[in-house]
N, CA and C atoms as an extended XYZ file, in Angstrom:
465
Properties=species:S:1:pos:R:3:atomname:S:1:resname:S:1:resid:I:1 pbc="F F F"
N       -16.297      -24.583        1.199 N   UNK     1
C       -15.288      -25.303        1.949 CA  UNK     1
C       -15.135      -26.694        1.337 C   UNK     1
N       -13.709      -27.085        1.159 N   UNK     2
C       -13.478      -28.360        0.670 CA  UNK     2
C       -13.712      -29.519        1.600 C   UNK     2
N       -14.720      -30.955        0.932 N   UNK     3
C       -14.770      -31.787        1.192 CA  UNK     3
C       -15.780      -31.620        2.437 C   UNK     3
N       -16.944      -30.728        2.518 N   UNK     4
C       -17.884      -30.420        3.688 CA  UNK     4
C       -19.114      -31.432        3.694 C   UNK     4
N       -19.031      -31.933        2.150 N   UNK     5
C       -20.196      -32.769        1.890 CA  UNK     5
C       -20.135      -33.956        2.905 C   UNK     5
N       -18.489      -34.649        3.328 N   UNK     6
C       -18.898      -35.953        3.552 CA  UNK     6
C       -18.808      -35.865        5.460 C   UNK     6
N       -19.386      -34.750        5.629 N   UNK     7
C       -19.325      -34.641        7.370 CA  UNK     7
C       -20.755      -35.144        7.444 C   UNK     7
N       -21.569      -36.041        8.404 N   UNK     8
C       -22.557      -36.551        8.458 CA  UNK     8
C       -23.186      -35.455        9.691 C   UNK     8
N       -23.369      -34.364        8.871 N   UNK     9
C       -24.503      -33.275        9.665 CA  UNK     9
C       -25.621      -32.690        8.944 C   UNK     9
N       -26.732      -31.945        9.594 N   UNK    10
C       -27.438      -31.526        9.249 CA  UNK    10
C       -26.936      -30.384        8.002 C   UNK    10
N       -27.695      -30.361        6.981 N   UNK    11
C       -27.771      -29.361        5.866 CA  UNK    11
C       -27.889      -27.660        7.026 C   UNK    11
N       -28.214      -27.388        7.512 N   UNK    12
C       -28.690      -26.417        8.520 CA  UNK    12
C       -27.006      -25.800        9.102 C   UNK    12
N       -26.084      -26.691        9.537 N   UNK    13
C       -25.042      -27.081       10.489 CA  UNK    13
C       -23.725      -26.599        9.264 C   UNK    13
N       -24.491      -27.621        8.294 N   UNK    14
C       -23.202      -27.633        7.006 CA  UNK    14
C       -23.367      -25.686        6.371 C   UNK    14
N       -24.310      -25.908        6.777 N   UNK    15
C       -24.584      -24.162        5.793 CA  UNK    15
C       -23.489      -22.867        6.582 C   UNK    15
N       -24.148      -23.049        7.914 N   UNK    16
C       -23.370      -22.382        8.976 CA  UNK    16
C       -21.583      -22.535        8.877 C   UNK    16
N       -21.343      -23.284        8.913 N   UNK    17
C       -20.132      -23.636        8.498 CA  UNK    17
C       -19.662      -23.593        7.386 C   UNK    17
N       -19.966      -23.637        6.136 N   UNK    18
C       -19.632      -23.202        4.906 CA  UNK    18
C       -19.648      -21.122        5.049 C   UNK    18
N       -20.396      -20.897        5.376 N   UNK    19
C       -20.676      -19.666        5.892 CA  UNK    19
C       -19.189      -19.133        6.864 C   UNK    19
N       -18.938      -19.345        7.784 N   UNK    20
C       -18.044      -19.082        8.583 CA  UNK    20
C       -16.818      -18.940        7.649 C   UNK    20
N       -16.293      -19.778        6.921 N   UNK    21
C       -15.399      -20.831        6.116 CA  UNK    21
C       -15.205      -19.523        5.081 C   UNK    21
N       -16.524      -19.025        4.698 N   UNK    22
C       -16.275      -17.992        3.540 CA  UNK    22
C       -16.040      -16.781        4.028 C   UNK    22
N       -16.431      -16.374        5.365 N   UNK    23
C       -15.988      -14.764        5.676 CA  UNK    23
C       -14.701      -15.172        6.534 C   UNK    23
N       -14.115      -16.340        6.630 N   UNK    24
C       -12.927      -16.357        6.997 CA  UNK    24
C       -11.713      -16.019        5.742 C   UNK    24
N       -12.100      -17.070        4.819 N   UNK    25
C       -11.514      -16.669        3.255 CA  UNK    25
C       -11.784      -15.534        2.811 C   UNK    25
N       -12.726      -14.601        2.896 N   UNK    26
C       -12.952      -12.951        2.571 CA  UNK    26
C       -11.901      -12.210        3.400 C   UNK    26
N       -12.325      -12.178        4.447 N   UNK    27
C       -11.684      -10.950        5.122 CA  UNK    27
C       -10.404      -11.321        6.409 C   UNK    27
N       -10.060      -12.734        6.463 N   UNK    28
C        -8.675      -12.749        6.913 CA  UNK    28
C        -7.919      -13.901        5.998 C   UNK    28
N        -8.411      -14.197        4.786 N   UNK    29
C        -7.563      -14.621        4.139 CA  UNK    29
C        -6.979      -16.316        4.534 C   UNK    29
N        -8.065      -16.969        5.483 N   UNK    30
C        -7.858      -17.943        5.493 CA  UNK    30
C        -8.741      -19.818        4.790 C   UNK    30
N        -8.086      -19.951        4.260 N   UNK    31
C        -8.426      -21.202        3.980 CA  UNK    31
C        -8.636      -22.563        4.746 C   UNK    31
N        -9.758      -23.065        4.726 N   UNK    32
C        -9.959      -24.372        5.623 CA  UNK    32
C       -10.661      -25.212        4.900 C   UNK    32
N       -10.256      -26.167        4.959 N   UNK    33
C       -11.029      -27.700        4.230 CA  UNK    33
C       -10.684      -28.854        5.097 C   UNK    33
N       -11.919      -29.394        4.672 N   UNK    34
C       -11.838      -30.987        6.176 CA  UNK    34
C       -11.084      -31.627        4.971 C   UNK    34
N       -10.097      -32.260        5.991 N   UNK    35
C        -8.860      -33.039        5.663 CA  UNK    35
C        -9.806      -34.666        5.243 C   UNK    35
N       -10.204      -34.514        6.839 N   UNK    36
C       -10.446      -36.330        6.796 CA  UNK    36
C       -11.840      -36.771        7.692 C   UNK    36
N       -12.845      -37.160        7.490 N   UNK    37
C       -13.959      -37.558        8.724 CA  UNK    37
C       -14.022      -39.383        9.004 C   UNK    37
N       -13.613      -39.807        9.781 N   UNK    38
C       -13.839      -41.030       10.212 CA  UNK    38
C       -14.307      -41.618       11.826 C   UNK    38
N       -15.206      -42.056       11.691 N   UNK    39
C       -15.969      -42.755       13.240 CA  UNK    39
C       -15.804      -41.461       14.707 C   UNK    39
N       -16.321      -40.176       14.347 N   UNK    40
C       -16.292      -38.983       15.018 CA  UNK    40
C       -14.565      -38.253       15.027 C   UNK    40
N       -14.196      -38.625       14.041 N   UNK    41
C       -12.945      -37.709       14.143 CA  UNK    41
C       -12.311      -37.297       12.968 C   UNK    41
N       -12.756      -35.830       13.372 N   UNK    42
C       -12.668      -34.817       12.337 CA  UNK    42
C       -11.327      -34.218       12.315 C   UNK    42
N       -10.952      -34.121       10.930 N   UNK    43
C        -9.481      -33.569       10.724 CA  UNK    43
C        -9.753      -32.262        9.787 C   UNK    43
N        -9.207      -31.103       10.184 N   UNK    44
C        -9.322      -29.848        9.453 CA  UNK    44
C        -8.109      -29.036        9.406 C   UNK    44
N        -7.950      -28.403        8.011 N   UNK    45
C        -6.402      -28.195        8.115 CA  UNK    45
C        -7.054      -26.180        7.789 C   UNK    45
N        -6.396      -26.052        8.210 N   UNK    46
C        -6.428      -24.145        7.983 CA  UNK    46
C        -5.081      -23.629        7.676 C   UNK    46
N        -4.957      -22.797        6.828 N   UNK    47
C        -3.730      -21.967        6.430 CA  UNK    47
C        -4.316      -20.300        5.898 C   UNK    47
N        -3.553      -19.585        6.438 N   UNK    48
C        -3.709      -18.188        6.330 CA  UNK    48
C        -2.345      -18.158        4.836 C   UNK    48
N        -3.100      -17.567        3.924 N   UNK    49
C        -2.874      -17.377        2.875 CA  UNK    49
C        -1.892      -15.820        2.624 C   UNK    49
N        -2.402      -14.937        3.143 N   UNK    50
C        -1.898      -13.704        3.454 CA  UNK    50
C        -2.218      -12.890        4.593 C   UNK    50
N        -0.707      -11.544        4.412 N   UNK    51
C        -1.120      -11.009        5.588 CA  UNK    51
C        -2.535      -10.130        5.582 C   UNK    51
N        -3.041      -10.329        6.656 N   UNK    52
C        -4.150       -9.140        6.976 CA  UNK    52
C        -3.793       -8.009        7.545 C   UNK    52
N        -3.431       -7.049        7.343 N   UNK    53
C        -3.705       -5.700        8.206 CA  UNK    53
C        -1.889       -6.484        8.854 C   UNK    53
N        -0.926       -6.435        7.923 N   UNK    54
C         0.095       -7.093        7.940 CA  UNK    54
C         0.423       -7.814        9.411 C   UNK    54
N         0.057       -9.101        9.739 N   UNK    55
C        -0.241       -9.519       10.434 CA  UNK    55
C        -0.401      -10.884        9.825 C   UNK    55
N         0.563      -11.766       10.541 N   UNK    56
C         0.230      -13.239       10.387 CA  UNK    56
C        -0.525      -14.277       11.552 C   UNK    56
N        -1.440      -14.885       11.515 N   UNK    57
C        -1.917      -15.598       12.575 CA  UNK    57
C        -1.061      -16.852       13.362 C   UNK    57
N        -0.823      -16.556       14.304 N   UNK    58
C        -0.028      -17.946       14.570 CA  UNK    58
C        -0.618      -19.442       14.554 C   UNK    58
N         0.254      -20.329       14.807 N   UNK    59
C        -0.947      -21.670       14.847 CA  UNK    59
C        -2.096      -21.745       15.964 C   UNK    59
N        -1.453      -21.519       16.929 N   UNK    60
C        -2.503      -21.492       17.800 CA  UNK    60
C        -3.610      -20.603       18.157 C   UNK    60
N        -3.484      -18.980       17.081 N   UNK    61
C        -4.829      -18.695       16.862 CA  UNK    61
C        -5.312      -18.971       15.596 C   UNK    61
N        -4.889      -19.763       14.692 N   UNK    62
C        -5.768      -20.110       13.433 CA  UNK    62
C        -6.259      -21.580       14.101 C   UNK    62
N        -5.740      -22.203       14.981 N   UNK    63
C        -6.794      -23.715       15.578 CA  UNK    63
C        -7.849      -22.574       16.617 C   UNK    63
N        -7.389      -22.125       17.176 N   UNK    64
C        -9.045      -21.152       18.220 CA  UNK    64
C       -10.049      -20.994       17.190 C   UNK    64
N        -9.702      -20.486       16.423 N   UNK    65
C       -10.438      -19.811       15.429 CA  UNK    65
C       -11.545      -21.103       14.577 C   UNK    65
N       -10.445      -21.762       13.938 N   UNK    66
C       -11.193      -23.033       13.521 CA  UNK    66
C       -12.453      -23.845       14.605 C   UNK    66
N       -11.757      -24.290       15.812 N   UNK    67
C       -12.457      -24.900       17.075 CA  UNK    67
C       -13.851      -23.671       16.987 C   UNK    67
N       -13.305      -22.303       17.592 N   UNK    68
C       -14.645      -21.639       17.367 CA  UNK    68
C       -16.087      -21.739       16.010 C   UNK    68
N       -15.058      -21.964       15.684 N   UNK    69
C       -16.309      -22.391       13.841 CA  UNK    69
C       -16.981      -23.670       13.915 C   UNK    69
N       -16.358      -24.213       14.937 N   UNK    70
C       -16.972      -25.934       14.722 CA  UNK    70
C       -17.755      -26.184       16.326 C   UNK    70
N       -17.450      -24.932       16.654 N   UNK    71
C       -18.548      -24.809       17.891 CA  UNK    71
C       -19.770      -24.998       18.053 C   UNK    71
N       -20.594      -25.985       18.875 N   UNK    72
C       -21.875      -26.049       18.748 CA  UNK    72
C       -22.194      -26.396       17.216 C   UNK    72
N       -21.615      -26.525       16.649 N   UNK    73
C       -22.274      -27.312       14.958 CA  UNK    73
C       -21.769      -28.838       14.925 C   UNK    73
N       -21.224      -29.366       15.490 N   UNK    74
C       -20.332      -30.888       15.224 CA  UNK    74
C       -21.086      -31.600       16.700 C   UNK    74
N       -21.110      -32.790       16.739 N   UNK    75
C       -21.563      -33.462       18.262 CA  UNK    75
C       -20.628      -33.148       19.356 C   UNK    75
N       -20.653      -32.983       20.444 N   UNK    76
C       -19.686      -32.707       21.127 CA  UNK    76
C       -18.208      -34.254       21.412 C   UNK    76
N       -19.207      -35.496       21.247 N   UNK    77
C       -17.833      -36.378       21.285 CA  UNK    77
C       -17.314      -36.523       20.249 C   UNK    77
N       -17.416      -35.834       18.742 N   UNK    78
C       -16.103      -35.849       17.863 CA  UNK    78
C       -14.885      -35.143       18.798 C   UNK    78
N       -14.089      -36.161       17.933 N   UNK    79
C       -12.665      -35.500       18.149 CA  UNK    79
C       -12.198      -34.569       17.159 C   UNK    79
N       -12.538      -33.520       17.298 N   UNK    80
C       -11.765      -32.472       16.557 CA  UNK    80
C        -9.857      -31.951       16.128 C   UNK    80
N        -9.499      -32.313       15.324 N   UNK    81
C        -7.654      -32.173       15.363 CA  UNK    81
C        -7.849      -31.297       14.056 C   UNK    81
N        -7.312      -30.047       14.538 N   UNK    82
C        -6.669      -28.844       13.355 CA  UNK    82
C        -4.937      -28.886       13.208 C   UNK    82
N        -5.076      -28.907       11.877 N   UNK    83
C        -3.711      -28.670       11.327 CA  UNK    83
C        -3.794      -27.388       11.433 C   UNK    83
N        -2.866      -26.694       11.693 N   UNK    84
C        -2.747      -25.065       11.777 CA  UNK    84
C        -1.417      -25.127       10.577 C   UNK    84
N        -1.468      -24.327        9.705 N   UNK    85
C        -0.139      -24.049        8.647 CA  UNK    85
C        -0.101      -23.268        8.586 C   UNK    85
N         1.909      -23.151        9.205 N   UNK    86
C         2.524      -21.507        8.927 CA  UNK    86
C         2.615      -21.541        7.636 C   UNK    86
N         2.688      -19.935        7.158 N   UNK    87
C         2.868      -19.903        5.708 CA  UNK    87
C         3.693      -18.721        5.831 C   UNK    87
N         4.902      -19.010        5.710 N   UNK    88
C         6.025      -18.163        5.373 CA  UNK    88
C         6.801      -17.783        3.869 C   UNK    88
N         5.909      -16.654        3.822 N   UNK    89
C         6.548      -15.666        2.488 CA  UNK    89
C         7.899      -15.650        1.765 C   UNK    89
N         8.034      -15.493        3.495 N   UNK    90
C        10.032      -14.953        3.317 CA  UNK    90
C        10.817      -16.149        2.361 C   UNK    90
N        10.205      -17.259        2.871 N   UNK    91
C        11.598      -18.209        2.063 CA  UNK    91
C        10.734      -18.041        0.866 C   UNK    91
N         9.569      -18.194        0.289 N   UNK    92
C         9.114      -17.860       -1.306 CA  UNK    92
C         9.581      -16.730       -1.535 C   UNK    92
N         9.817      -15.460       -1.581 N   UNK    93
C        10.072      -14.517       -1.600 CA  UNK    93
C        11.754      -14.015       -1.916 C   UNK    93
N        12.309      -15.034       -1.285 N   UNK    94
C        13.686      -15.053       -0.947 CA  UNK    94
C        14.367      -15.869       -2.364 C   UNK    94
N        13.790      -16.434       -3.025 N   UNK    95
C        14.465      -17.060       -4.224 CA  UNK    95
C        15.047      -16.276       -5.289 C   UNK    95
N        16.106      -16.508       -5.761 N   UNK    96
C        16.919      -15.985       -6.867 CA  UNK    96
C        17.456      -16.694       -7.436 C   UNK    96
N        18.087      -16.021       -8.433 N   UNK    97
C        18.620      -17.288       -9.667 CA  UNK    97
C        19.766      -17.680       -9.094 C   UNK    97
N        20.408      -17.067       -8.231 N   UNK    98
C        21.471      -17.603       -7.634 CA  UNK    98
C        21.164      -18.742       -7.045 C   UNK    98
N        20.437      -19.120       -5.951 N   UNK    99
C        19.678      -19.774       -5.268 CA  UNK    99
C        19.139      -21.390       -5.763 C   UNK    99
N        18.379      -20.556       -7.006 N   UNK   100
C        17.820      -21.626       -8.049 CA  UNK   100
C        19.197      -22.409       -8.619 C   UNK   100
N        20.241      -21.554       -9.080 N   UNK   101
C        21.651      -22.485       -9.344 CA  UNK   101
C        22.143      -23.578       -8.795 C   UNK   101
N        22.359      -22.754       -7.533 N   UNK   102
C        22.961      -23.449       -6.931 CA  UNK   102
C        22.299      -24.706       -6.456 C   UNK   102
N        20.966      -24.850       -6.449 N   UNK   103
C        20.335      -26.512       -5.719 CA  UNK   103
C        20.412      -27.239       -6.918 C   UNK   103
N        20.747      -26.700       -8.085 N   UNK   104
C        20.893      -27.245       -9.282 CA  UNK   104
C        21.781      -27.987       -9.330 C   UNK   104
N        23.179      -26.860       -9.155 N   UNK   105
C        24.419      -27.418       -9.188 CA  UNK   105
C        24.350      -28.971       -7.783 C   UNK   105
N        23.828      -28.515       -7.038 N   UNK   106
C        23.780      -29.509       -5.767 CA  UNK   106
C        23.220      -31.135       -6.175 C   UNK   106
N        22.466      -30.906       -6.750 N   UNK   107
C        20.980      -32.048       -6.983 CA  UNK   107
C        21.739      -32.636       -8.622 C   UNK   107
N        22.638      -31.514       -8.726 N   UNK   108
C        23.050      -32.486      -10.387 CA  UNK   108
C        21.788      -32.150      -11.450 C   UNK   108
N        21.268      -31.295      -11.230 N   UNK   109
C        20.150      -31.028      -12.420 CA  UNK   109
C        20.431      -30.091      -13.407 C   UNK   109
N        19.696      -30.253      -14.428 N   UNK   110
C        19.632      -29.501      -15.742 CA  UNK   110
C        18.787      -28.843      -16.057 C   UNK   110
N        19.169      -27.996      -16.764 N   UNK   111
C        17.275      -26.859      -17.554 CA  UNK   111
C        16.105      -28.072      -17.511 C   UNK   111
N        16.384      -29.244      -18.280 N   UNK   112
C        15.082      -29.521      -18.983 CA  UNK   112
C        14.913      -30.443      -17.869 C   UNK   112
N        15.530      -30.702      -16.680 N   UNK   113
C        14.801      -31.624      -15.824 CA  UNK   113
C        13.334      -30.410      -14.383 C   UNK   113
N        14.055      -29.360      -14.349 N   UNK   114
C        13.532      -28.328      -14.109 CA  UNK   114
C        12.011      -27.738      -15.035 C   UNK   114
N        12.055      -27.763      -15.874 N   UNK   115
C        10.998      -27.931      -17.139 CA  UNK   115
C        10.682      -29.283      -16.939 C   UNK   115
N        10.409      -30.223      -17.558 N   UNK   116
C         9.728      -31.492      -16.900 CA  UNK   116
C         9.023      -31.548      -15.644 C   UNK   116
N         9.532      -31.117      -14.887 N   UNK   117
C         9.107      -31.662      -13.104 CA  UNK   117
C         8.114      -30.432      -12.518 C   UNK   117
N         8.180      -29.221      -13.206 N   UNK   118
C         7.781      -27.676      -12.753 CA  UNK   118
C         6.762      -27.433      -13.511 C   UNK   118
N         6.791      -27.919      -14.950 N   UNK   119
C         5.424      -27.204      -16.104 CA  UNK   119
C         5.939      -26.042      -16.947 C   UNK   119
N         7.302      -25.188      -16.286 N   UNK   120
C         7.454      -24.272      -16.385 CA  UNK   120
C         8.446      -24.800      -18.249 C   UNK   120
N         8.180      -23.684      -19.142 N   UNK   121
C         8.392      -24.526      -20.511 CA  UNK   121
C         9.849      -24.277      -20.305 C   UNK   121
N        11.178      -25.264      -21.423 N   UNK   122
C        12.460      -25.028      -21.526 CA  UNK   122
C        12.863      -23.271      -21.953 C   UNK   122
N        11.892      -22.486      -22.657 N   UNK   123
C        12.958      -20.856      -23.279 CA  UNK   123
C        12.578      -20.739      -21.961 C   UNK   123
N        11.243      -20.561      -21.515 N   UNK   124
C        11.671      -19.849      -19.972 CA  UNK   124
C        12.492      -20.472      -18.744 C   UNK   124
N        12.844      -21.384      -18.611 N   UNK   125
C        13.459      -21.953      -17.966 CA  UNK   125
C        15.055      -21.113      -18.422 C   UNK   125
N        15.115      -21.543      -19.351 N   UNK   126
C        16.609      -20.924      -19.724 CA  UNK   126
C        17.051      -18.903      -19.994 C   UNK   126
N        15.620      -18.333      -20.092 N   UNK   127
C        15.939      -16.944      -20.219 CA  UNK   127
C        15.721      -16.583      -18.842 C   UNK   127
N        15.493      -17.486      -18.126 N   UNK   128
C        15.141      -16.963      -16.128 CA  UNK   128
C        16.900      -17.581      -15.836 C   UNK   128
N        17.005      -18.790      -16.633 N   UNK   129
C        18.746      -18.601      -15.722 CA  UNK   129
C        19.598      -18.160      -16.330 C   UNK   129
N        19.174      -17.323      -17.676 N   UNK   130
C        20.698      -16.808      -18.521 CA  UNK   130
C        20.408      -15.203      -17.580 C   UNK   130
N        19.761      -14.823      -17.067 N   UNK   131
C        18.776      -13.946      -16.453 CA  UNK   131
C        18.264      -12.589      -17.393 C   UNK   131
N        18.061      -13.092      -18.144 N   UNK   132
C        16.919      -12.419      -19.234 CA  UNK   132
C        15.777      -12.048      -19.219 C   UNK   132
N        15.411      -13.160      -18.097 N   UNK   133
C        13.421      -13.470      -17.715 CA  UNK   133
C        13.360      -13.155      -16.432 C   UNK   133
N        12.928      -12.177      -15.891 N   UNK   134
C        12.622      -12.053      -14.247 CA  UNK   134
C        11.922      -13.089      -13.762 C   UNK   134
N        12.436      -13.434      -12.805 N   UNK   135
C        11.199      -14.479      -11.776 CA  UNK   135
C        10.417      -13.977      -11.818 C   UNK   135
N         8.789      -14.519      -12.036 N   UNK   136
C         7.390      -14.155      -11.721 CA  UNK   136
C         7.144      -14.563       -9.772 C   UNK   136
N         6.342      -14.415       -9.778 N   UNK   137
C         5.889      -14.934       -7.955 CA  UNK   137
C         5.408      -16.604       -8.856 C   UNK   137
N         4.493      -16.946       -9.448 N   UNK   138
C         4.884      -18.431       -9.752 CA  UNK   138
C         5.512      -19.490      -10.268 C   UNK   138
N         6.977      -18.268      -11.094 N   UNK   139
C         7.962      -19.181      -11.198 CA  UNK   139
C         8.605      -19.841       -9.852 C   UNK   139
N         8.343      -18.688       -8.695 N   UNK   140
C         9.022      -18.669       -7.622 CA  UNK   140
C         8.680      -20.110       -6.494 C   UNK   140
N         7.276      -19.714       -6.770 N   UNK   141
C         6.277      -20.731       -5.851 CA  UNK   141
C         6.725      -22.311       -6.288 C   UNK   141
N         6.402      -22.583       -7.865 N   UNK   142
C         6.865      -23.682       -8.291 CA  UNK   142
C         8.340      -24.313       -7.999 C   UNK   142
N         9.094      -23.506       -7.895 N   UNK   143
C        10.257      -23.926       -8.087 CA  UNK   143
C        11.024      -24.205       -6.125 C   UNK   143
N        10.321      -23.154       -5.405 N   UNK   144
C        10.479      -23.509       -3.927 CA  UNK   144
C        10.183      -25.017       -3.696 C   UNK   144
N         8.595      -25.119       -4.016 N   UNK   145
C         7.703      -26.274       -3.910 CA  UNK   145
C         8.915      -27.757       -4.726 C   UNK   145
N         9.364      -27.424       -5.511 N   UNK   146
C         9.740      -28.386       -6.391 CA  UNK   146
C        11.323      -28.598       -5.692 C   UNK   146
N        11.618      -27.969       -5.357 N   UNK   147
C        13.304      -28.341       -4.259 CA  UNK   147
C        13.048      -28.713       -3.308 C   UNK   147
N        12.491      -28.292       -2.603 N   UNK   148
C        11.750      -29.036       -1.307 CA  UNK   148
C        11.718      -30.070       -1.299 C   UNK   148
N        10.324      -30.585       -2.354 N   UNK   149
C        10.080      -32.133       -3.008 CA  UNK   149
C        11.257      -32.318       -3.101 C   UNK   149
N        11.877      -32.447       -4.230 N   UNK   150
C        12.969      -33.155       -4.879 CA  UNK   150
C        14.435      -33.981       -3.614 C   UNK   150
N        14.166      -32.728       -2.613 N   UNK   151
C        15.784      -32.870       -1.484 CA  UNK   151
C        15.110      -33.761       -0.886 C   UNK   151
N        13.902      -33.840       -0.411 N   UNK   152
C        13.250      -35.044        0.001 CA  UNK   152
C        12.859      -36.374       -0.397 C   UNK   152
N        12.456      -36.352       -1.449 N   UNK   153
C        12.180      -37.503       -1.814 CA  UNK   153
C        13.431      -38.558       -2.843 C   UNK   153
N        14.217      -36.930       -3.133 N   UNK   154
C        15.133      -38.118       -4.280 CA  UNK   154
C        15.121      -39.106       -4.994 C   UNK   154
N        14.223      -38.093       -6.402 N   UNK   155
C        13.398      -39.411       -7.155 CA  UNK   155
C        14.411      -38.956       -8.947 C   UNK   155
């Protein structure tokens, strides 16, 4: 589990919880790392990565779930706050070159500013929009992630 070192508990407490943390990441596919620990208040963010037994957890059973893990291992007057994160497929999933065009055409961008900002190199950039190159799932991921950013921050 990320960032478990700087919780001021017993090695005994931390084990248990690293423990939990890993048969949560095994067998429902969720990820948790402490966000933030300051003067008893603990921040932990959890996101379910995939479906299980096709089945997504909602927020409010991936925070039960978390709270249950930090049960009896943390003092009882920390303040405990879980980020719960939906993780929705559909809009990753949902990208096409059409799609990819068009925020292009929108945002005023070009191949090589898309390459620059993504990692993703200029031939593939350009044989994915002459559509030569199938989207991979991390052309897909990058490029969601990177419109998102971009409509937001407008840099």
């Amino acid at each position: 589990m990320k960032n478990l070192e700087i919780l001021p508990l017993s090695a005994e407490s931390k084990k248990r919880i690293e423990e939990f943390a890993r048969q949560y990441q095994r067998y429902a596919h969720i990820a948790i790392e402490i966000v933030s620990y300051s003067e008893g208040r603990l921040i932990v963010r959890a996101e379910q990565k995939d479906l299980v037994n096709d089945k997504f957890l909602s927020k409010k059973e991936l925070t039960e779930r978390v709270r249950d893990m930090f049960k009896d291992e943390i003092p009882e007057d920390w303040k405990l706050t879980v980020s719960a994160v939906n993780f929705d497929r559909k809009d990753i999933d949902g990208i096409t070159l059409d799609w990819i065009k068009k925020r292009m055409e929108r945002l005023g961008l070009k191949n090589k500013h898309l390459s620059n900002y993504t990692g993703i190199d200029k031939c593939t950039v350009s044989s994915i929009l002459s559509g030569d190159k199938e989207l991979t799932k991390w052309h897909k991921v990058a490029l969601y992630y990177f419109f998102k950013y971009y409509e937001v921050a407008n840099f």
